[in-house]
N, C-alpha and C positions, 0 to 999 in steps of 0.2 A: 374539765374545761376551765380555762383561768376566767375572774369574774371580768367586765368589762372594767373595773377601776383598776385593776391589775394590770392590766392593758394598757390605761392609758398613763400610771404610773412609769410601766417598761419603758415606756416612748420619753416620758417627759423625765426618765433618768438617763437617755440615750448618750447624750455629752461628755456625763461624767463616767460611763458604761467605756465610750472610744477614749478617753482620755487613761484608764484604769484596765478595764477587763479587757481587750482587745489587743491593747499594747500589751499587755502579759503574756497574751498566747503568743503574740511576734517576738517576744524575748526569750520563749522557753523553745521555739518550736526549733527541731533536730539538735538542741543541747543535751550533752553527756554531762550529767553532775550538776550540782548546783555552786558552780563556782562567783566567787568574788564579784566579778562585775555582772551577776545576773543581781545581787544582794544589792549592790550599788543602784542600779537602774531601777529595780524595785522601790525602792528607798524615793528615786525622782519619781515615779509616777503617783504614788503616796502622797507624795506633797501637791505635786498637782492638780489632786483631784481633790484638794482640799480638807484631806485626811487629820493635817497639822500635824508637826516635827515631833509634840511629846507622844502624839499618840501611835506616829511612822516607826519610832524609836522603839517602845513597845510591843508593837506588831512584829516587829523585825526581830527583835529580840526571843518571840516566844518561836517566830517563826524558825531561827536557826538552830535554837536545842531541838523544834519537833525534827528538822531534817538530818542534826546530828547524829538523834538519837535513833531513828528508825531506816538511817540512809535513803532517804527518797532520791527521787528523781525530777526535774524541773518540770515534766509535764503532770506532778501531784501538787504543786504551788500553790495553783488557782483557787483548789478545792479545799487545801488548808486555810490561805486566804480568808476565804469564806467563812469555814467555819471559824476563824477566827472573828471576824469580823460582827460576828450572829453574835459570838460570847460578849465583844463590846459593847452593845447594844443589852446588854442582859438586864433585867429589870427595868427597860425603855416604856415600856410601852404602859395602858391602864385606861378605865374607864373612870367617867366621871360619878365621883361620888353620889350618894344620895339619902339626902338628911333623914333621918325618921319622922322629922319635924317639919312636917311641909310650909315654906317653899324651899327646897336646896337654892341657895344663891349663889350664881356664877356672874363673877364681875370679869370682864375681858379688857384687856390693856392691849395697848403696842402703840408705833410710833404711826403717824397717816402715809398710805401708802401701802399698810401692809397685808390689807383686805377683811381689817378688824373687822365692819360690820355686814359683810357679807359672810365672814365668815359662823358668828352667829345665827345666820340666819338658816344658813348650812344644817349649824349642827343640832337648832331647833328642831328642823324639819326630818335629822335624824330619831331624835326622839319621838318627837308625835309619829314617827312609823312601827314605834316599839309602844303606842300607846300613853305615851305620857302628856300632860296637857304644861303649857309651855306661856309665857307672858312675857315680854320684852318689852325695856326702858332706853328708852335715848334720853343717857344723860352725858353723850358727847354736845353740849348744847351751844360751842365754841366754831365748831367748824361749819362753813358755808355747806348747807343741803344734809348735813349730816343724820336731822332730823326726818326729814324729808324721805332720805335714802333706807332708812329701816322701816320706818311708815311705809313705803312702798313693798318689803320683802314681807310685813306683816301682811300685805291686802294677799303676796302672791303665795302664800302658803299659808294663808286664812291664822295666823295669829293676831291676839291684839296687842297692841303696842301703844305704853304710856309714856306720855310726852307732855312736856310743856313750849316755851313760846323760845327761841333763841334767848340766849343768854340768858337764862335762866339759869338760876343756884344747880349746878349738877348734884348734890346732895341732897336737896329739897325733893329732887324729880325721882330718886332715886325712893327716899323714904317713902312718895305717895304710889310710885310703883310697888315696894314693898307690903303697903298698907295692902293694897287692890290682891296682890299673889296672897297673901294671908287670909283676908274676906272670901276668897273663890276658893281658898287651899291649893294651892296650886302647883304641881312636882316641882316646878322649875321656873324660875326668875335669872334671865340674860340678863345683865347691866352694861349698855354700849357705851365706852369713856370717851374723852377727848384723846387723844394722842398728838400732841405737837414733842416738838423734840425733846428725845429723854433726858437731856443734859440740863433742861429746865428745870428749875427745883420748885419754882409755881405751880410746875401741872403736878408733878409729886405729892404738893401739900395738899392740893386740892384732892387727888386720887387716896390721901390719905384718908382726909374729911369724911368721902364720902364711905369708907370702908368703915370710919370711928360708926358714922350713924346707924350704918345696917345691922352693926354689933350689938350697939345697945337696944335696936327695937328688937335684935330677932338674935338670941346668943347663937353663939358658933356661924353668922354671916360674916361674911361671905366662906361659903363652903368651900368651895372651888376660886380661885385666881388664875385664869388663864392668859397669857402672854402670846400673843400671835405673830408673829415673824415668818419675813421672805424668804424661802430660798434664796435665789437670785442675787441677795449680797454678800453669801456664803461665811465664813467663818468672823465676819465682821458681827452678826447675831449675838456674837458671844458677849459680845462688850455690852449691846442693848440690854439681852437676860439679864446678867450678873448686874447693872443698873436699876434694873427695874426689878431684881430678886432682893438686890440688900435693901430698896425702900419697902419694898411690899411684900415679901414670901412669898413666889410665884409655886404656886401648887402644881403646874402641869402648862406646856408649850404645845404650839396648834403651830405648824410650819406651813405656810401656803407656796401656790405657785410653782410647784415642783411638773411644768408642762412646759421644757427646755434646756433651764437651769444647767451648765455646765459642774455647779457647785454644790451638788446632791451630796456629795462627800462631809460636807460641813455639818450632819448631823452625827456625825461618830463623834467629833471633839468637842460639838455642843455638850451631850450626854455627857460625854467624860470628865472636862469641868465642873457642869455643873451639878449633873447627879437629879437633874429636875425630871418628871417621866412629859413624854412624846404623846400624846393621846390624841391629837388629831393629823393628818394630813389633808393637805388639797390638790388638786391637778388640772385646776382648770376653773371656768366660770360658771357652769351650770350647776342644779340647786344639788345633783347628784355626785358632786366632785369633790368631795372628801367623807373620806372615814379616821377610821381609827385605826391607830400607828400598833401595826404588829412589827416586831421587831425583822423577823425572820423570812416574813413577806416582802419587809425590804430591802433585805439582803440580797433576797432569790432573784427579785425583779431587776435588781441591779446586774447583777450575772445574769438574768437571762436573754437567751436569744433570740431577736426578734426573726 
């Protein structure tokens, strides 16, 4: 039986499922041979689904020696597809590190909007179900309620959460959360950032600051950099990561919002660029609504049928 997040993954890749897999069977179904203009149409749903040109090009490429070489037939497409698709994704997916030297520090970035600190709050609440004890800093100390809004996910899933007063030094807030996970020992230390637009090179310098300081109180912090990006603007992520990777080495990508999204597609060419691993997904608003990015769960879920 599929788990319920599988579920609601299936639904919330349904878009890019009819835009991709569905149009695939209506292109191969009563074709003899896999001729030219099935390659062609293939090629547009590829792109449509957000796949991107270098990585369609590719596919397409590996796709026509397999069916060279073994004379398939267009109704075996889908299933090579796939399993091509699984290969794409190879080395996608991973868990979050974990220091030997308590507290592993995970600082999380993205742009506002993209459910940075719920997402946190998420994947806190997956840890303390595997037993880990967990402390959260709001040192997004720039955005209206920002503070407020993790204070709040801290009362709802019983974490403490250290904070200062708005506009407060995010570095400062940062170091005394540091302090507090060190005094308790503590697995795991979230640090929630500001996010205004990546193209600002002020929040950069600042997200740099506070990375300098956690280094020198605590070597090898920040363990973990995660980057958290929407679905829903699809291959446009790309530009955000690779921004936010050449200022800071993003150690691993938490994609949300995958509950609609026509542009599920746009995590093949993320990965291919960038090469960064997938370790979270979301699909929705409840505290339940993301795990951990298995590659080949997402494949299946994409192909499968509801």
């Amino acid at each position: 039986m599929k788990s319920n997040f599988f579920q609601k993954l299936t639904r919330g890749l349904g878009k890019t499922r009819h835009r991709l897999v569905s149009e695939i069977d209506l292109l191969v179904e009563n074709k003899k041979g896999l001729q030219e203009e099935i390659w062609e149409k293939l090629e547009e749903l590829l792109i449509t689904a957000d796949i991107g040109i270098p990585l369609t090009r590719s596919l397409l490429e590996d796709l026509r020696r397999w069916a060279k070489k073994n004379e398939s037939e267009p109704d075996q497409l889908k299933g090579e597809l796939k399993r091509s698709l699984i290969e794409a994704l190879d080395g996608a997916g991973g868990d979050l590190v974990e220091s030997p030297n308590p507290p592993t520090v995970v600082l999380v970035l993205g742009v506002n909007g993209t459910g940075k600190t719920t997402t946190i709050a998420k994947i806190s609440r997956l840890l303390s179900t595997r037993g880990k004890s967990v402390i959260l800093c709001a040192a997004d100390t720039f955005r209206d309620a920002a503070i407020e809004q993790l204070g709040e996910w801290g009362k709802r899933i019983g974490l403490e959460v250290v904070a200062q007063d708005r506009g407060a030094d995010p570095a400062a807030v940062a170091y005394d959360a540091l302090a507090r996970a060190k005094a308790k020992r503590t697995d795991y230390l979230f640090i929630d950032t500001a996010g205004r637009l990546h193209t600002k090179q002020n929040l950069m310098e600042e997200l740099k600051k506070v990375k300098r300081v956690l280094g020198k109180e605590h070597p090898g912090a920040p363990h973990e950099t995660l980057l958290v990006l929407d679905a829903s603007i699809g291959q446009n992520n790309i530009v955000q990561a690779r921004t936010f990777n050449e200022e800071l080495d993003i150690t691993g990508i938490v994609i949300t919002k995958f509950d609609g999204t026509a542009k599920g597609g746009a995590v093949f060419p993320l990965f291919r660029e960038l090469s960064i691993p997938i370790k979270y997904i979301g699909v929705g608003e409840e505290t339940d609504d993301l795990e951990r990015f298995y590659p080949e769960d997402f494949v299946e879920a994409l192909f499968e049928e509801e």
